[in-house]
N, C-alpha and C positions, 0 to 999 in steps of 0.2 A: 504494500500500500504506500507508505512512507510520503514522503512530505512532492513525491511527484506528482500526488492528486492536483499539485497548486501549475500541474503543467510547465513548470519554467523550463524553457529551452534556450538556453547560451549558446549564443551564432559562434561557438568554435569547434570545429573538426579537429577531432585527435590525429586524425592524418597528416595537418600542419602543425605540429610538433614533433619538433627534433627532439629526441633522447641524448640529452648528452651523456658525455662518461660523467659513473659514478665520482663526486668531488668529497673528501669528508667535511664534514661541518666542525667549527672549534667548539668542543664542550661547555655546555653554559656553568661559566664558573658561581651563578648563584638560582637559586631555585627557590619557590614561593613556598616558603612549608617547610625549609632545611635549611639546617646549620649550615655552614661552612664546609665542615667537614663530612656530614649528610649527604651533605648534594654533590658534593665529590664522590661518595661513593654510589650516590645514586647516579651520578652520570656514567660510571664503568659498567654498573647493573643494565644501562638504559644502551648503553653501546654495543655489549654483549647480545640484548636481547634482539636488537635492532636486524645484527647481522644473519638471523637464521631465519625467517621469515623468505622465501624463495617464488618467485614467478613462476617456475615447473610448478611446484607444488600448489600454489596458486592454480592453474593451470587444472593440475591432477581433479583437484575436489571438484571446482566449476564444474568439470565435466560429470564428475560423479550424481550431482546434484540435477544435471540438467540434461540426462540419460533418456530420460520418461516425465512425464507429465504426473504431477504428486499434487494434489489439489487435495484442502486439508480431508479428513476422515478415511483418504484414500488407503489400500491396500500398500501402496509405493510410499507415501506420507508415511505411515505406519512402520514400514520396512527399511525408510530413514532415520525414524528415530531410532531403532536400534543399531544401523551403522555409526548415527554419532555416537551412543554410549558405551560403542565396543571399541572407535578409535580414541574416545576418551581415556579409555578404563588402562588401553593397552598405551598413550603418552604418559600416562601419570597422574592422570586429575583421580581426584580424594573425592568417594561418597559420592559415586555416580549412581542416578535413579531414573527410573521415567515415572511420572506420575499420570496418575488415567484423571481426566477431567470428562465427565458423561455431559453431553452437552447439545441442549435444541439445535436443530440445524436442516439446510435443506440440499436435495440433490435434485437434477433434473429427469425425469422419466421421457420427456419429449416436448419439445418448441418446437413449433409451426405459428408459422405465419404467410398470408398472402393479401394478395389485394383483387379484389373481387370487380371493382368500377373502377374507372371506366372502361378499362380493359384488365387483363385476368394477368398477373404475375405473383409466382412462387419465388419466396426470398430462398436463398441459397442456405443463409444460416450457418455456413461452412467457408473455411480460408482455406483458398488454391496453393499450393504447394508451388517456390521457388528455383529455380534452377540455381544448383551449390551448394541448396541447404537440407541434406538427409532427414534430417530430425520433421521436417514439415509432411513427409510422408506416413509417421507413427499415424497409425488406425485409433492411436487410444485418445488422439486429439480430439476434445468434447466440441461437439457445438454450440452455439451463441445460448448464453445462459446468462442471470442475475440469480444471486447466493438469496438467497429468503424472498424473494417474489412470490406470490401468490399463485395459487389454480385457478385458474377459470378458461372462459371459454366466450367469446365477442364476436360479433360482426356490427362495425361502428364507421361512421365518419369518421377522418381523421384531421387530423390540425398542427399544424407548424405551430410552435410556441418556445421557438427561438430556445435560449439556452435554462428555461423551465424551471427559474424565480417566479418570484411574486409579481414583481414589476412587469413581468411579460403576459402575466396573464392580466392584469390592467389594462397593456396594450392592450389585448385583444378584446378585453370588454369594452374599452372606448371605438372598437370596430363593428361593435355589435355580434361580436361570435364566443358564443357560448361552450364552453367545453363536459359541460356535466354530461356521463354518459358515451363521452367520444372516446378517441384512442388521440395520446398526442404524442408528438414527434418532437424531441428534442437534441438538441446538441451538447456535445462533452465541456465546451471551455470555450465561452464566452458570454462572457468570463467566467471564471470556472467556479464551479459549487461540487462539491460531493453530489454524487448521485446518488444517494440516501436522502438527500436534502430536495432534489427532483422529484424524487417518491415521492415523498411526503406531500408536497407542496402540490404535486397533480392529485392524490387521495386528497386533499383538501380542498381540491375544485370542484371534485366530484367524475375526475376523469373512469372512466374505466379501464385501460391499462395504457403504458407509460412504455414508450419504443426511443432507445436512449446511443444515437451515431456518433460514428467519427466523423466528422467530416476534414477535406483536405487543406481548408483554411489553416486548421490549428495543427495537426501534426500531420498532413498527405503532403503531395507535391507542390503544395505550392510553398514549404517550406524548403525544399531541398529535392536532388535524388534519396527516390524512396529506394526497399530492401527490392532487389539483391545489388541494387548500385549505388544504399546510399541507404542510413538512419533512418530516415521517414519512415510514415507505413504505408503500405504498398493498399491496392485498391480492395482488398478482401479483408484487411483485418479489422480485428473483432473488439473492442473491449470490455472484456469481462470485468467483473466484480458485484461485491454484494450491495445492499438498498439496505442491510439494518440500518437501523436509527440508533446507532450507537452513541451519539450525542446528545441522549437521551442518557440511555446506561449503555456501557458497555459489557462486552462477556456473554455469557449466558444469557439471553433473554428470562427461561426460567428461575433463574437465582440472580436476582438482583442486587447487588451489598454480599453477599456471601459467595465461596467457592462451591463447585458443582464435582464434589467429591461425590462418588459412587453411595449411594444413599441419600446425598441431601436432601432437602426438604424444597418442594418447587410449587411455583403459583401457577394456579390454570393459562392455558395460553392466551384466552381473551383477554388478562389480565398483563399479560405481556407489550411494554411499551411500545416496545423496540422491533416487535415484528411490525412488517408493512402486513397491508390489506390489500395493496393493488397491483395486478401484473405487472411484470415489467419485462423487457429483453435488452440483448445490446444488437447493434446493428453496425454492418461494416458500408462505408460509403459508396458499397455498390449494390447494397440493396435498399438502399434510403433513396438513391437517386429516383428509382422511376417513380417514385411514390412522389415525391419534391417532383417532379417534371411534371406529373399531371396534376397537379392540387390546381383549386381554384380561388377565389375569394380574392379580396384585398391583397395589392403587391406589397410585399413586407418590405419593412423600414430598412433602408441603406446600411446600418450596423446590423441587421438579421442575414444577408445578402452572405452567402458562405463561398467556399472556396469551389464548384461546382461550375461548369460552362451553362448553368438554367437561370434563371429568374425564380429567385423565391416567393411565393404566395402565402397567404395562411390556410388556405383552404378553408374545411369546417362541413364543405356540400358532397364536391361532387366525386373526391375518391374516397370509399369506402373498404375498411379493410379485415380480414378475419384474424383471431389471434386465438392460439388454441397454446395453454402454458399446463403442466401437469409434472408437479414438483412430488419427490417423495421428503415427507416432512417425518423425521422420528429424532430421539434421541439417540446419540452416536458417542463413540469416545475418541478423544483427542487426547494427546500425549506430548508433554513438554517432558525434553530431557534436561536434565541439573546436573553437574558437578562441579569441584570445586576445588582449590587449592591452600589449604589451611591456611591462615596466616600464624609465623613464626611463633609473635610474641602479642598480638593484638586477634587471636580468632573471633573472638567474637565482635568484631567492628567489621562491614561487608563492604566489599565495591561488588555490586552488580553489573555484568556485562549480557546481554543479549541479541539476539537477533532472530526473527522469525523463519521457518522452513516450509510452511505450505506457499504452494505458487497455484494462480490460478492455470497455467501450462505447466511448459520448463524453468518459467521462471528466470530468464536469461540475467536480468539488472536485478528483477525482484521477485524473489529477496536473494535468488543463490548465489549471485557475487558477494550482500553480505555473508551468507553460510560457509563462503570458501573461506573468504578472511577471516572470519570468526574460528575455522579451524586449524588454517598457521598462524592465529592466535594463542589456542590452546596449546598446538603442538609445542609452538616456543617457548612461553610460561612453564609446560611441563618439563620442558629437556631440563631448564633453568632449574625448576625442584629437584629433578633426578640428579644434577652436578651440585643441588645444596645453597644453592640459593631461591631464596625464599620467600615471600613476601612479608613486610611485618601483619601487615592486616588481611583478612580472607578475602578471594578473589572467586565469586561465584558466577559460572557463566550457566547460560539457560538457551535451549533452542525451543523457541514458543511454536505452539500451532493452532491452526485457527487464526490465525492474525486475519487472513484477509476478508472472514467473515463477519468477525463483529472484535476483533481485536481479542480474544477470546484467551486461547492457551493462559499470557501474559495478564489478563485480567484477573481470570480465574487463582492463577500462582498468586497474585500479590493480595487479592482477599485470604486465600489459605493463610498467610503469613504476614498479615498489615500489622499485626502487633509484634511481630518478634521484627520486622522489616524499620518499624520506629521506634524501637529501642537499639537496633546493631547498625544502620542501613548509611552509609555515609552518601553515596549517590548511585544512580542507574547512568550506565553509559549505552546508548542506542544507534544499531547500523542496519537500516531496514533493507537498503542494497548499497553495496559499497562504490562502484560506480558506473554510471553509463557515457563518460568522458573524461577531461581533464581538471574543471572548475569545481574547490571544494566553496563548499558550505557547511558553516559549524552553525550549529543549533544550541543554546544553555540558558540553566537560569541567571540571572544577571549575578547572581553572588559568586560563581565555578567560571564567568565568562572570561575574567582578565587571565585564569589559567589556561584557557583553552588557547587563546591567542597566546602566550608564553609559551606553551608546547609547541606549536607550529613552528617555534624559530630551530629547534634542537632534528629538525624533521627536514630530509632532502628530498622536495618534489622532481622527478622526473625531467622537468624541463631542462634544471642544475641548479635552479634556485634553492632557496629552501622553502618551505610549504607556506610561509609567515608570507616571503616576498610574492610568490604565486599568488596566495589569498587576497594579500591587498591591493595588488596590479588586478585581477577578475573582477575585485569587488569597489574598484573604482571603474571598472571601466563599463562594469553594472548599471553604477549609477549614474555616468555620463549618458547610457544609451536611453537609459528612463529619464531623465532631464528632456534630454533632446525628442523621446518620444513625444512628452509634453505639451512642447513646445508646439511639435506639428501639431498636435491637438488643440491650438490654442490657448493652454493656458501654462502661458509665461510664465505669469506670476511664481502659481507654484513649484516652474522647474527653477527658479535661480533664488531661491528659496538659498538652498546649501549648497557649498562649493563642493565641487565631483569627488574631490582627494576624499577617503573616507581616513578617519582616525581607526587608532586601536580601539578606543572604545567602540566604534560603530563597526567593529567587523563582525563579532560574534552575535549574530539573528537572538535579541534575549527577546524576542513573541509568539511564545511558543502555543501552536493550535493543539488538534489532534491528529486522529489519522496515522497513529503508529504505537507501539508496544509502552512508547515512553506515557503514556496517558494513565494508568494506574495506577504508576510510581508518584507521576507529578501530584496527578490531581485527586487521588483516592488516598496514599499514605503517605504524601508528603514528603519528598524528598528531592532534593537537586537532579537536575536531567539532563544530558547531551546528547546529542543529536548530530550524525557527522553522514555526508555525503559527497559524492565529486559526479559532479552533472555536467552533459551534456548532452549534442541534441539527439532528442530520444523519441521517436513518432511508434514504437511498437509497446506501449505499454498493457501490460494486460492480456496480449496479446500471445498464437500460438509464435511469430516470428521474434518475440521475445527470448528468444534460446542461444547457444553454444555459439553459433554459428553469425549472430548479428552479435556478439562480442569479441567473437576472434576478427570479424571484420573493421568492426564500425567504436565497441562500445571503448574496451581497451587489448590490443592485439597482444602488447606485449605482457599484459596482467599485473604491469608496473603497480599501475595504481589502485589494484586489489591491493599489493604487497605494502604499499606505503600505508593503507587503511588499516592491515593488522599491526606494523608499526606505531601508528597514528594513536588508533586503540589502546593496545599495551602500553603504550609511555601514558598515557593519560591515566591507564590504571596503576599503571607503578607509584607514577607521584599522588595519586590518592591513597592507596595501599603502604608507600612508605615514609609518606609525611611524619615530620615530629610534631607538625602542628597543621591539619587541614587549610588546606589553599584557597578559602572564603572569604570572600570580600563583601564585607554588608555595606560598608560606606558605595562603594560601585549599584548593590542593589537598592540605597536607597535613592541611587538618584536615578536608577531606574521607573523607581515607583515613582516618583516626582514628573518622568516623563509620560509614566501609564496616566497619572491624571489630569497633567494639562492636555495630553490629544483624547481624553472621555471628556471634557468640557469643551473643546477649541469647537466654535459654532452651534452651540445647544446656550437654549437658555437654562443655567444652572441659579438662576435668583433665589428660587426657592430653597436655594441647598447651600447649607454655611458650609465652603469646601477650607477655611483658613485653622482649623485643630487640627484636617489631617494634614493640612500644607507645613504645620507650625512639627507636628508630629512627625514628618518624613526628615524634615530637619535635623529633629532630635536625633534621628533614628541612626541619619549621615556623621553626626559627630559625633555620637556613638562609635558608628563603625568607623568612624579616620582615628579616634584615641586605639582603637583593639589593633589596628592594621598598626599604629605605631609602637604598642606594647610589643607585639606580634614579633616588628623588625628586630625591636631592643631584644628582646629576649633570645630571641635567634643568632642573633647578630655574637653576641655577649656567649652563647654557649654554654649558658645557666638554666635550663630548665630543667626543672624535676619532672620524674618520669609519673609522680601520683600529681602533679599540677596539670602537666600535658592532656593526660585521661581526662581530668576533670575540664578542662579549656578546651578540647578535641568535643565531650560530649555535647557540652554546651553549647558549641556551635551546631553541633548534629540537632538540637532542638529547636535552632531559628523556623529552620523551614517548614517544621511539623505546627508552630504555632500561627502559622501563616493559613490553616484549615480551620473551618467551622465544622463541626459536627451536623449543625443542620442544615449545610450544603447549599449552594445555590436556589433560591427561590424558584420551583417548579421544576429543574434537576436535585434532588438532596445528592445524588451518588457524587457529583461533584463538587466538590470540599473545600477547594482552591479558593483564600479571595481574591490573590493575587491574578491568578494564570487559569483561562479555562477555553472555551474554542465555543464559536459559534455553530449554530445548524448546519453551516457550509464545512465544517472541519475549519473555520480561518481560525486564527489567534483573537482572543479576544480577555483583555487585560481586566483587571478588577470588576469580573464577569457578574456579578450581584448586584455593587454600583449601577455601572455599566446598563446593564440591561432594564432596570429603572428609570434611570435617568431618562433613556431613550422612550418609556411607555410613559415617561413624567407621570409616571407612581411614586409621587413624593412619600408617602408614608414611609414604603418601599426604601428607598433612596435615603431616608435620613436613615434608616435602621440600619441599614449596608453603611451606610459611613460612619455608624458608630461602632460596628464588629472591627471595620479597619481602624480606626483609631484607636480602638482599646488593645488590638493587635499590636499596631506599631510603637503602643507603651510599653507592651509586655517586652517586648524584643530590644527595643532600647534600654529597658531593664537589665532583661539578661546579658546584652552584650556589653553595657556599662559593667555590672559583676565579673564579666570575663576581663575588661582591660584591665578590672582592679586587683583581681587575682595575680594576672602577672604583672602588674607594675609592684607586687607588695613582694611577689617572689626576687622579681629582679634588681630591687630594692634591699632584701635582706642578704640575695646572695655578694652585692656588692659593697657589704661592710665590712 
């Protein structure tokens, strides 16, 4: 799934990158979290680890993983999870398990679809096989399906309703065309929303089922050469994926809040948020077409106009179409693999590392290049233990499943375990595909952010740079081309807004949605999140030409930048796992929040809502955290810390971010906890989501209630964090008498 729902394609070919020879990098002589002498030895642990991570090997897994088509509950899904815990068991990782999570879910029995008027066409439903790429002839390739869709059975008008928000069906009521009852036809990304969020919003109109295209605007030819000459998608592909309403709850539809351990306790399915009600399919742009060719009604607005040589209509009359959807619905089990690597002297303090294993196909970018990485991850951590080196804190890695259905596996684990996860859990590190080009993007919460960017300097990208200088050269040149989009678009104003050069602070993305495994760490048990990707342009998502074959060509040939992703990974878990004092930066987070609430207020009238306690409060919060980050240094610096101060100064930062939850959850979501961080119906990001989404219904009651949970929030934590500067200014204070 991962954060490619939001479509970003970066106009760079991995093909115009030169590999240079490997150059070494000079060890960073000081480290956020380590003495002196710490970080020297963390940087030989960090160099050592760095060197065994292998492209072949790289290479090996991919292909292991993207053999057959493993789509979760699958037989092959199944069959993988026990090849990870037997290549785990046989590296060296500690207390390898699979655990059975029984879990609602649906499979397809048979889609059909056709169109009846004005002339008679049967959609293919099916993607044509490539010349070069074997794998597109596997038989086990499923046809055009949505994960929890409904059954039923239609003959309807149909309706163009553009990319199948709110806003577009306004259009089409100010055109006088009614959708209750019809079948409507929408587009993937433009601008893009989840297709959970399309469901929903056509079951709220009253549609009767929901036919969901690519079309060649956003990822077919008229971005590029499509496959077999080129990333795009070629005119048959498909994309899959599921319509839960996971943004509602995620996981199990029938266990809401709790894990769906074999036995639990579950609510009738009516009772189920998260299931849709209304059919759905996906559709490849060569079966949308003839249906767009002959609609009728009203010519659709100049921004609906897609990448197609027709004129789009809205239709609504004169083609009429049949849709016949027949899912098999039972409960099923799903299987996340665990194992782990003790930590030396800190076991019970955890870094989590994950990455998801069901693919809607082969799964070529997602998730199995993260699976590869993830596993000369393990491999290298384990050799590391086998030669005695060690992590100080425990290093738990997890392969979730079910992710692409309702985020499932990964949900279901961190209900099993939200209390023992907020008492041990230092952060979750998250690689949903590791890449489908050369441009990274780093995801976190704004407290982990400034390490995130500090890693990347110790890390040699590919090009010869090192990954710090890569990042910031992309992600300038980012946001030059969105300026400049702007511009064309007429508005100026807001492209010369901020100068192109982006800062260290503004590289790591601290707005963090949903739409990937990190959503029940963040937003259910509270804990710091990363999020790491290297993108490029990728037109086969979801898709069966998402495999072996459109990576060896297009995605990354040489698997460079798999290998730099299990490097990337491991050092970020190292210096989490071997900090003397965790790498959190509150003063950074709170001028985070300071930024969450002036763009929740920028253009709303907020009069009704006294925002100057939590303005006066985030303040607090900031000198709070610049006095901790200076005790932090002194103490560091100085080489005086006790090892029963560290634990107590380590935990308590571990509780910032757990106090950052409400227990009674977002208003009309409870399952998410977050006041900071929670995601809208679209999956986008959406910051002090309780606020936030009052302010917007200008439910003042609402609205001051949420900004009193933040305020009394941002006391508690400037509390705590003032306690921790004082701790070690009194240690480091006593040791220098």
């Amino acid at each position: 799934m991962s954060f490619h729902r939001r479509m970003r394609f970066p106009a760079i070919a991995l093909s115009g990158i030169i590999l240079a020879p490997s150059l070494p990098l000079s060890a960073q002589t000081s480290i956020q979290g380590f003495t002196p002498a710490t970080a020297a030895r963390e940087a030989e642990i960090e160099s050592k680890f760095k060197a065994i991570p292998s492209p072949d090997e790289e290479r090996r897994q991919h292909r292991v993983f993207t053999s057959e088509p493993h789509v979760a509950g699958s037989p092959r899904n199944n069959e993988l999870a026990r090849y990870i815990a037997d290549e785990w068991r046989q590296e060296g990782l500690e207390d390898v398990i699979i655990r059975r999570y029984d879990v609602y879910g649906t499979n397809p029995k048979s889609t059909f679809l056709e169109m009846v008027a004005p002339v008679h066409y049967r959609a293919t439903l099916r993607e044509a096989p490539v010349p070069g790429d074997p794998d597109m002839k596997n038989k086990s390739i499923s046809s055009a399906w949505s994960g929890m869709s409904a059954s039923g059975e239609v003959t309807a008008p149909l309706v163009y309703a553009h990319s199948g928000n709110p806003e577009d069906y306004d259009l089409l009521r100010k055109q006088g065309i009614d959708v209750k009852g019809k079948v409507v036809l929408v587009r993937y990304s433009n601008p893009y929303s989840y297709r959970g969020f399309k469901a929903l919003t056509a079951e709220r109109e009253g549609a009767a089922a929901i036919l969901i295209y690519s079309d060649p605007a956003e990822d077919g030819f008229k971005k590029g050469q499509v496959v077999p000459k080129g990333p795009w998608g070629p005119e048959y592909h498909i994309q899959r994926g599921a319509i839960t309403y996971d943004f509602m709850v995620p996981g199990d539809p029938l266990t809401p809040g709790w894990a769906s351990v074999p036995g639990a306790k579950r609510i009738p399915v009516e009772q189920a948020v998260s299931i849709p009600k209304i059919m759905a399919l996906p559709l490849s742009w060569h079966d949308a077409k003839p249906l767009l060719a002959h609609m009728d009604g009203p010519l659709a607005p100049a921004g609906w106009q897609g990448g197609l040589p027709i004129k789009y209509h809205l239709g609504g009359q004169r083609v009429r179409v049949h849709v016949k959807i027949e899912m098999d619905t039972s409960t099923q089990p799903y299987f996340v693999v665990e194992g782990r690597i003790r930590g030396a002297e800190l076991p019970n303090e955890w870094i989590v590392v994950g990455n998801h294993r069901d693919a809607w196909v082969f799964g070529g970018v997602d998730p199995s290049s993260g699976t590869a990485s993830l596993m000369e991850l393990t491999r290298a951590l384990g050799k590391m233990a086998k030669l005695g080196t060690r992590p100080r804190r425990t290093i738990v890695f997890c392969s979730w499943d079910g992710e692409e259905v309702g985020l499932t596996g990964s949900t279901e684990w961190g209900e099993q375990f939200a209390d023992e996860l907020r008492s041990k859990a230092v952060a979750y590190i998250n690689v949903d595909s590791s890449t489908s080009g050369p441009t990274f993007h780093g995801s976190a919460v704004a407290s982990v952010a400034p390490m995130l960017v500090e890693t990347t300097r110790s890390l040699q990208d590919p090009s010869g740079k090192s990954l710090y200088e890569a990042w910031k050269e992309s992600a300038t040149r980012e946001r030059r081309e969105s300026q400049q989009s702007q511009t064309q678009m007429g508005d100026a104003a807001s492209a010369t807004v901020a100068d192109a050069n982006v800062t260290d602070a503004q590289l790591a993305n601290t707005r963090i949605g949903s739409g990937s495994d990190h959503t029940v760490f963040l937003n259910f048990v509270g804990m710091p999140v990363f999020e790491l990707q290297f993108d490029g342009p990728y037109g086969v998502y979801h898709s069966a030409y998402d495999d072996y074959f459109w990576m060896n060509h297009f995605g990354d040939p040489g698997y460079r930048y798999h290998t730099l992703m299990s490097q990337l990974w491991g050092v970020l878990a190292l210096r989490l796992a071997n900090a003397d004092l965790l790498p959190f930066d509150f003063a950074s987070y709170a001028d985070n929040i300071r930024q969450f609430v002036n763009e929740m207020s920028k253009g709303k009238d907020t009069s009704q809502l006294d925002l100057k306690p939590i303005l006066d409060g985030i303040d607090q919060f900031e000198a709070a955290g610049q006095r901790l980050n200076e005790s932090m240094t002194h103490a560091l610096a100085s080489s005086t810390l006790d090892p029963k101060t560290a634990d107590a100064i380590n935990h308590g930062m571990m509780q910032v971010e757990r106090n950052w939850l409400n227990p009674d959850g977002i208003p009309g979501r409870p399952w998410f906890k977050h006041i900071l961080y929670g995601c809208r119906f679209t999956y986008a990001h959406l910051e002090l989501p309780g606020l936030t989404e009052a302010v917007e219904k200008q439910d003042w009651a609402t609205a001051k209630q949420q900004a009193e949970i933040l305020q009394q929030a941002l006391a508690n934590n400037t509390k705590l964090v003032d306690q921790l500067a004082s701790s070690l200014n009194g240690e480091t204070a006593e040791a220098g008498k």
